[in-house]
C-alpha positions as CSV (number, residue, x, y, z in Angstrom):
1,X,-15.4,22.6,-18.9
2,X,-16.2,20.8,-15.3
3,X,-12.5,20.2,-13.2
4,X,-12.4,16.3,-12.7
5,X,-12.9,16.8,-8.8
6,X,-16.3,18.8,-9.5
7,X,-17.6,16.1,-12.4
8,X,-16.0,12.9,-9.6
9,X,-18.5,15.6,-7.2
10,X,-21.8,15.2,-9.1
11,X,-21.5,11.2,-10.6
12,X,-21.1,10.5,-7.0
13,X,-24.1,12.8,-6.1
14,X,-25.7,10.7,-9.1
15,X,-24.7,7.1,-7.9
16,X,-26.1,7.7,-4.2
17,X,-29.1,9.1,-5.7
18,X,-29.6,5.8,-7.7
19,X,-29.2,3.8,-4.8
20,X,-32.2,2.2,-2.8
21,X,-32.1,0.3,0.6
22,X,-29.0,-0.7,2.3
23,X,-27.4,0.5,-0.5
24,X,-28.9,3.8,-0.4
25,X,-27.7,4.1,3.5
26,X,-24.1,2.6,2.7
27,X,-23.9,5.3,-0.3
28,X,-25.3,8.3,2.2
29,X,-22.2,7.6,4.7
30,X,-20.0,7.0,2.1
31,X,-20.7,10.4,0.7
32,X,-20.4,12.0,3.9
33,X,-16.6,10.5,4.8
34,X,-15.1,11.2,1.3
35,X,-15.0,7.6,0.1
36,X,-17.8,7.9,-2.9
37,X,-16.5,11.3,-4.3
38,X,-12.7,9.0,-4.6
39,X,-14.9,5.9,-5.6
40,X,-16.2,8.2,-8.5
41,X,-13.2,9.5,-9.7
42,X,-11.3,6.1,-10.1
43,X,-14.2,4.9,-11.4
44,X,-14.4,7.9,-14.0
45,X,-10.5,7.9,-14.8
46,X,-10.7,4.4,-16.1
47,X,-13.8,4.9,-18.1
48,X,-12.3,3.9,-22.3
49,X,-9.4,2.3,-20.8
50,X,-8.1,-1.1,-22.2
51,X,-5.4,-3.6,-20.6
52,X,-2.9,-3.1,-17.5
53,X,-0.8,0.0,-19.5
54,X,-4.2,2.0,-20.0
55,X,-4.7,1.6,-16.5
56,X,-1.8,2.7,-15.3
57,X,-1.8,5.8,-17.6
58,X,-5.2,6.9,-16.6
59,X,-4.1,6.2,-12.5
60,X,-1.0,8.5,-12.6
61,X,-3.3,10.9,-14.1
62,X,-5.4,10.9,-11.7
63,X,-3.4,11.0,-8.8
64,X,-1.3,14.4,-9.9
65,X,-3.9,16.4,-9.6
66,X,-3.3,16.3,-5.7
67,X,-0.8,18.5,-4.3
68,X,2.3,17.7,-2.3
69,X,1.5,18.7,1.7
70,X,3.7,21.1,2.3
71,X,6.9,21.2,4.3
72,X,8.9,18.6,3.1
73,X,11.4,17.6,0.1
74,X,11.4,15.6,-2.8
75,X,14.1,14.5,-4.9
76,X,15.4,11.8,-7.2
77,X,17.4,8.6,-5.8
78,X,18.9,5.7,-7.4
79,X,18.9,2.9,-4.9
80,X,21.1,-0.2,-5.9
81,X,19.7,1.0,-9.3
82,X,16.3,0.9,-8.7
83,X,14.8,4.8,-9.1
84,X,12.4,6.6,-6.8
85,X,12.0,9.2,-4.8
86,X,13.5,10.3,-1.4
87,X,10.4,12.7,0.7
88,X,11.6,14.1,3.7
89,X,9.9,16.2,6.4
90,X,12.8,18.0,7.2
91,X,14.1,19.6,3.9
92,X,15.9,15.9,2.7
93,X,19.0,16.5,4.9
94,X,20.6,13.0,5.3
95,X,24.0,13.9,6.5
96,X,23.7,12.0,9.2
97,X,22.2,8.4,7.8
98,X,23.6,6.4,10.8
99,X,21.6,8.2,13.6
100,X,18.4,8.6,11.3
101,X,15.2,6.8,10.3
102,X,13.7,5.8,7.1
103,X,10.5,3.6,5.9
104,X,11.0,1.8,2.7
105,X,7.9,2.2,1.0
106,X,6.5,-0.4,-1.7
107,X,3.5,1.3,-3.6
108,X,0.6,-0.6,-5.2
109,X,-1.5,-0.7,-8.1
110,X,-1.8,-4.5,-9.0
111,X,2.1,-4.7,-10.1
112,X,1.0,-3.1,-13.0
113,X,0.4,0.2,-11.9
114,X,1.2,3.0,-9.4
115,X,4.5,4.8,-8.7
116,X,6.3,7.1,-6.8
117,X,4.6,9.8,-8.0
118,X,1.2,8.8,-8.0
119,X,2.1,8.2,-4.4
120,X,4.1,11.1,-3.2
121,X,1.1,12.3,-1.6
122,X,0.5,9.6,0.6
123,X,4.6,8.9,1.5
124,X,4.5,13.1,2.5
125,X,2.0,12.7,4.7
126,X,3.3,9.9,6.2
127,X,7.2,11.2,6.5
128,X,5.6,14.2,8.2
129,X,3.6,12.0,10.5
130,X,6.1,10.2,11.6
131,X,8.6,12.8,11.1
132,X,10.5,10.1,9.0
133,X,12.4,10.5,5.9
134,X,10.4,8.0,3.1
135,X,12.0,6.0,0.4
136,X,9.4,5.1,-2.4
137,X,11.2,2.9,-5.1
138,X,10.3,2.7,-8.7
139,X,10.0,-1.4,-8.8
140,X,9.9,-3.2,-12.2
141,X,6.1,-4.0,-13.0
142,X,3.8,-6.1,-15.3
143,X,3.3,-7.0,-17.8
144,X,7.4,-5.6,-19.3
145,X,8.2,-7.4,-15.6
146,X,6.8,-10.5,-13.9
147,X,7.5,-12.1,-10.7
148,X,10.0,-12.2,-8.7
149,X,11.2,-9.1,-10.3
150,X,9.0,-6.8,-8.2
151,X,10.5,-8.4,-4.8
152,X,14.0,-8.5,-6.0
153,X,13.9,-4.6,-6.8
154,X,12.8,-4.8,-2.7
155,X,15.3,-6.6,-1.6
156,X,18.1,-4.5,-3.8
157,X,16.7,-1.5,-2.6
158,X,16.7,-2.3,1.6
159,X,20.4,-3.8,0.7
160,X,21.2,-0.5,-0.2
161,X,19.7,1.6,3.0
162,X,22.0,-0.6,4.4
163,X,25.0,0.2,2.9
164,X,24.0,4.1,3.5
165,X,24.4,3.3,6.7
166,X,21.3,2.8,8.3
167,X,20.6,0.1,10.9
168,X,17.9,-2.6,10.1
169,X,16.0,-1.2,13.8
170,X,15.9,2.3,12.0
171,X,14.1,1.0,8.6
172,X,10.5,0.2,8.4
173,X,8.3,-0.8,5.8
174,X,5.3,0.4,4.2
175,X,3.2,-0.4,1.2
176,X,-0.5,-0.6,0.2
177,X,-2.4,-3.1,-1.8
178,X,0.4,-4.8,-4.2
179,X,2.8,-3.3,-1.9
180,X,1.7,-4.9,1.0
181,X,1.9,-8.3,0.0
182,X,5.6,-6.6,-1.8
183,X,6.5,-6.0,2.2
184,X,5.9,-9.2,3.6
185,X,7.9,-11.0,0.8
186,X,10.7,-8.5,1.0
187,X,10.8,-9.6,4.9
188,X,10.7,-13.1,3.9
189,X,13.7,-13.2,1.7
190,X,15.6,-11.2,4.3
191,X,15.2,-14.0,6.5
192,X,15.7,-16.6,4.7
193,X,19.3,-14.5,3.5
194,X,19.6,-13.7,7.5
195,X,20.0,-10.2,6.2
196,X,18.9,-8.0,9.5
197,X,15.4,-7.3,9.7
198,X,13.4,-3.8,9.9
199,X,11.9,-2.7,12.6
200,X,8.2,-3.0,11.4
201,X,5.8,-3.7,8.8
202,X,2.7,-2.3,7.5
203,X,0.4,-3.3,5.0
204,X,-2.7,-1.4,3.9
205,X,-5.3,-3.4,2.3
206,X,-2.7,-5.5,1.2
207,X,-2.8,-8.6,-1.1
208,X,-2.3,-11.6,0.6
209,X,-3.6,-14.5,-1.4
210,X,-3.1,-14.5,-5.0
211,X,-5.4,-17.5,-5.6
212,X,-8.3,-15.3,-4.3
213,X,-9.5,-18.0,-2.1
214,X,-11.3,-15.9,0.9
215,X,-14.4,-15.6,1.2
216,X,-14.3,-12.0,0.9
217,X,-14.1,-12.2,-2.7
218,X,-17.4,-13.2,-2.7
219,X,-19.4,-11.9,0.4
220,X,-18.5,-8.5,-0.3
221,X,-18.0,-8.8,-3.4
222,X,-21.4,-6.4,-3.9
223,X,-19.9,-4.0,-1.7
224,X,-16.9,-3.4,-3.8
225,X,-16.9,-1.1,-5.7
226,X,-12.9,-0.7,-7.0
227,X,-12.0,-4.9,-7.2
228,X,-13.4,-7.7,-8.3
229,X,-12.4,-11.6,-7.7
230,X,-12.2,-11.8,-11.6
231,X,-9.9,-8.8,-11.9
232,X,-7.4,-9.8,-9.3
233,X,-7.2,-13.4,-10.8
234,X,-6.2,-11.7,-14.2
235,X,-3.4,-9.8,-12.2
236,X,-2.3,-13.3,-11.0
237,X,-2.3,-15.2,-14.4
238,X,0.1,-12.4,-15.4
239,X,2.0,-11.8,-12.2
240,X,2.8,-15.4,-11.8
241,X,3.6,-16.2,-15.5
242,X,3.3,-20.0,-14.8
243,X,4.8,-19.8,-11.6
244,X,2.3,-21.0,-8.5
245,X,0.5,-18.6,-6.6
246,X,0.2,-20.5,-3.8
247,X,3.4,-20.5,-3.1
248,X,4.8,-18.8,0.1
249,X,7.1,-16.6,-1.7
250,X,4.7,-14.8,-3.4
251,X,1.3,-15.2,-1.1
252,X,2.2,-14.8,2.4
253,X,-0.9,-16.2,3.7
254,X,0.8,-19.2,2.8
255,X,4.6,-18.8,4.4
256,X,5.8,-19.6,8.2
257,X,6.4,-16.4,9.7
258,X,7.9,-16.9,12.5
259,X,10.7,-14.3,13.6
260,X,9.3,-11.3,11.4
261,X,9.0,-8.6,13.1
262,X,5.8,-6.5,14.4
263,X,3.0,-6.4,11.6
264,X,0.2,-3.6,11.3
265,X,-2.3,-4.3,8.5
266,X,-5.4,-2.1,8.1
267,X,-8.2,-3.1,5.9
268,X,-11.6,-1.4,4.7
269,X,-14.7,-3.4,5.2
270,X,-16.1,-3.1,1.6
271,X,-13.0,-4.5,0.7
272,X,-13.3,-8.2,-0.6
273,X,-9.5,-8.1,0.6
274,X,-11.0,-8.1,3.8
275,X,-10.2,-11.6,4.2
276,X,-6.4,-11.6,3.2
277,X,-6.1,-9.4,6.1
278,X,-7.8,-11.2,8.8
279,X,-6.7,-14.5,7.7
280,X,-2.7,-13.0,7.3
281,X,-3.4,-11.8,11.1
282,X,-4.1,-15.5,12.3
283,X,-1.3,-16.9,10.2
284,X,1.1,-14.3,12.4
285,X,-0.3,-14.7,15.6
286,X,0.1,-18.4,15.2
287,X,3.4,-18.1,13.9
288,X,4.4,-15.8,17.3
289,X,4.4,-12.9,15.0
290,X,3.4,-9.4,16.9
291,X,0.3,-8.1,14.6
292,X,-2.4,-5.4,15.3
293,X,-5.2,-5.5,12.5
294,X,-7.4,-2.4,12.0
295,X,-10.8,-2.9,10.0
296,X,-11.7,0.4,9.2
297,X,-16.1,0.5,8.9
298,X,-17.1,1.6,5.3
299,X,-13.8,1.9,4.1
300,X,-12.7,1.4,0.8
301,X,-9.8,-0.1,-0.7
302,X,-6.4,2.0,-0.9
303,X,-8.4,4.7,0.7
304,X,-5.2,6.0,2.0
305,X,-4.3,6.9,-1.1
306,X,-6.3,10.3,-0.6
307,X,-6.1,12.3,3.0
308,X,-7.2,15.5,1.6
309,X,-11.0,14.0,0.7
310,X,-10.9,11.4,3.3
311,X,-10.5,11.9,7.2
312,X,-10.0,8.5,7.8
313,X,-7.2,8.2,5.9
314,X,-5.9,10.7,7.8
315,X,-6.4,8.8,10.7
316,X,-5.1,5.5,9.4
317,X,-1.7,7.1,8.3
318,X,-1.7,9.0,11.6
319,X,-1.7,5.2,12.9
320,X,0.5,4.2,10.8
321,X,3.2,7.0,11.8
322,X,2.6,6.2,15.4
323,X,3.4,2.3,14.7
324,X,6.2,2.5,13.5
325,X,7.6,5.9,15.5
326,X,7.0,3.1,18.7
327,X,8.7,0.3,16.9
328,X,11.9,2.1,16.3
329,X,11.9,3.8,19.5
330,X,11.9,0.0,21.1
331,X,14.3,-1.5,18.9
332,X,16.7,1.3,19.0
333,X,17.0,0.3,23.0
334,X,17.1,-2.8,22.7
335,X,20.8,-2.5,20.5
């Protein structure tokens, strides 16, 4: 019986060989970064599955088959009672919580999916990039939760960093798709509360928009090949339960964001979240937000998800480590 990377090896081989034109080209660089042998195994892992709980299943299968990078510590936390796991490059010593550094990181997978196992991979690599202890939470998701319960398992769980002792200009935060749009509304309410804000944000091919309304959704939609504008609409009907979409407390596209502090959002350009990104970026720059966007070429989305088949994603966590390893250097001497 063929291993799942070695079958994900030849369907990709298959699906560029199929190709013709453009798409043949797109397919040949694809297959030479990494991206199609990932785009073939996602596509594979879901292949039988039915509704948001199949999907999850066959994603948290797929994403333990890659090891752990070595040289740093997992365990168990409980964080204002919200679960999840506490990586650290440095063997998980937190004796010393005031004079350390932590990113709180919101995984994604639609709400629906994703946790912080399937992304323990992707938190280790970036704890030991930035040589950062990583919190990854275990949020409530849909359909057994809807909104706000994802952002008020956020908020519950920076409340508590807090209370461990760690200053708001030693916490960042992190998360990809779901999760992104999860860190701009956890910065949000901590405003609005005038709780003290982290140091940074990043959000990887985040969700900002859950109407769907860029134009991305549409012009790339044939470069896609992991979302469609019908898909994440169905995430929103469910997400929302009723609620509206628009609103700027859950799409951030749609909020004032003045006085949130530095943004990095990274974006593939297959992505038909390209737009959220780009669009998000004006509406901070507008709002006198500090924002660096990165649109990585024939990138895919989540493609962080996988830096041991993907250089780039190296690189973009490598980034990612560097923003917010400068961010907590400046606001630590600014207190």
């Amino acid at each position: 019986m063929k291993s799942p990377l070695i079958s994900a090896l030849l369907l990709a081989a298959s699906l560029a060989f199929a190709a013709t034109g453009s798409e043949a080209q797109e397919a040949a660089v694809a297959g030479s970064n990494g991206v199609a042998t990932v785009v073939a195994m996602r596509q594979q892992s879901l292949v039988g599955t039915h509704g948001f709980i199949d999907r999850r299943v066959a994603f948290e299968k797929l994403m333990v088959q890659f090891p752990v990078p070595g040289d740093v510590t997992v365990r168990e936390v409980n964080a204002n009672g919200v679960p999840g796991k506490w990586i650290s490059p440095d063997h998980g010593d937190s004796s010393h919580a005031r004079t350390r550094r932590v990113i709180l990181y919101l995984h994604g997978g639609g709400f629906y999916s994703g946790s912080s196992d399937s992304h323990r991979v992707l938190a280790a690599t970036l704890a030991k990039g930035a040589q950062t202890d990583v919190l990854v939470i275990d949020y409530r998701r849909m359909p057994e939760a809807v909104y706000p319960a994802q952002i008020d398992d956020a908020v519950a769980s920076y409340e508590w960093l807090l209370k461990q002792g760690y200053s708001a200009s030693k916490i960042a935060l992190a998360g990809e798709s779901a999760g992104g749009n999860l860190v701009l509304e956890l910065a949000l309410r901590l405003r609005a509360a005038h709780q003290p804000l982290p140091s940074s944000m990043i959000a990887m091919s985040p969700i900002m928009d859950l109407t769907a309304s860029g134009d991305s959704t549409r012009t790339n939609a044939s470069r896609d090949p992991l979302l469609t504008r019908d898909g994440l609409l169905a995430v929103t009907r469910v997400y929302m339960h009723g609620a509206d979409p628009r609103s700027p407390g859950a799409s951030p596209l749609f909020a004032d964001l003045h006085g949130l502090p530095p943004l990095l959002l990274q974006v593939g350009s297959r992505e038909i979240l390209l737009d959220d990104s780009l669009r998000l970026a004006r509406v901070a720059a507008m709002d006198d937000v500090a924002v660096s966007v990165e649109v990585w070429p024939g990138m895919v989305h989540q493609w962080q998800l996988f830096p041991s088949l993907i250089p780039d994603a190296r690189r973009a966590l490598d980034d990612d480590a560097a923003f917010i390893q400068a961010h907590m250097t400046q606001s630590g001497e600014a207190q």
